[in-house]
Residue, then its C-alpha position, 0 to 999 in steps of 0.5 A: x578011975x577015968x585019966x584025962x588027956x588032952x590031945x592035940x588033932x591035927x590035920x584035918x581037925x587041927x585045920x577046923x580048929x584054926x579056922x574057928x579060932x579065927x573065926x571067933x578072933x575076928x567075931x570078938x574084935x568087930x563087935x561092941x560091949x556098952x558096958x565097958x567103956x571103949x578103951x578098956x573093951x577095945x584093949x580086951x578084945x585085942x588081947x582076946x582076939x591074939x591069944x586065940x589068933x596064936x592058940x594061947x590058953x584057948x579053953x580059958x580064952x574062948x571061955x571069957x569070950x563066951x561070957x562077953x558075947x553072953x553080955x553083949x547079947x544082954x541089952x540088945x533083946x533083938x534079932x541081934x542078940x540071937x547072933x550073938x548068943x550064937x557066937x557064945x554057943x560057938x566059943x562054948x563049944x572051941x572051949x570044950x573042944x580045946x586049941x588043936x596041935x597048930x596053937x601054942x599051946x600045943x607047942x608048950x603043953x603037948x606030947x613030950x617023950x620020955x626016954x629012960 
């Protein structure tokens, strides 16, 4: 029976991790979604855009931007919809790999010791 544990890296990887949240923050802010109207996409993409800013529920987060760039890319049918399936490929992969040990979730859900 395999456990599962969800670790936290830091330094150098934890330092990756920020910089691709960030990344895909700021990916999930500037681009636009025609099937939604503005103001609900526009109310979204903040709350996205913080949450992964903070490191807040990250899989589930990246996870949801992954499928918002998967619709975005749905009507274009252009070179630009490969740009965008490619920030999906890359929210994929910060939903596999998780928020890092600099994120709020670490802070919340990270190593605890137990003393008897």
């Amino acid at each position: 029976m395999a456990h599962v544990l969800f670790s936290y890296p830091d330094g150098r990887v934890g330092l990756a991790l920020i910089l691709m949240r960030a990344s895909l923050a700021i990916l999930i802010l500037t681009n636009k979604m025609v099937l939604l109207p503005a103001v609900w996409w526009a109310l979204s993409s903040l709350v996205l855009s913080v949450a992964l800013g903070l490191g807040f529920g990250v899989r589930v987060t990246a996870g949801l931007c992954a499928l918002a760039f998967m619709a975005m890319a749905w009507p274009l049918g252009d070179m630009a919809s490969i740009s965008t399936l490619a920030s999906a490929l890359n929210a994929l992969a910060l939903a596999l790999l998780g928020p890092g040990s600099f994120s709020l979730d670490a802070l919340a859900f990270g190593r605890r010791t137990v003393r008897f």
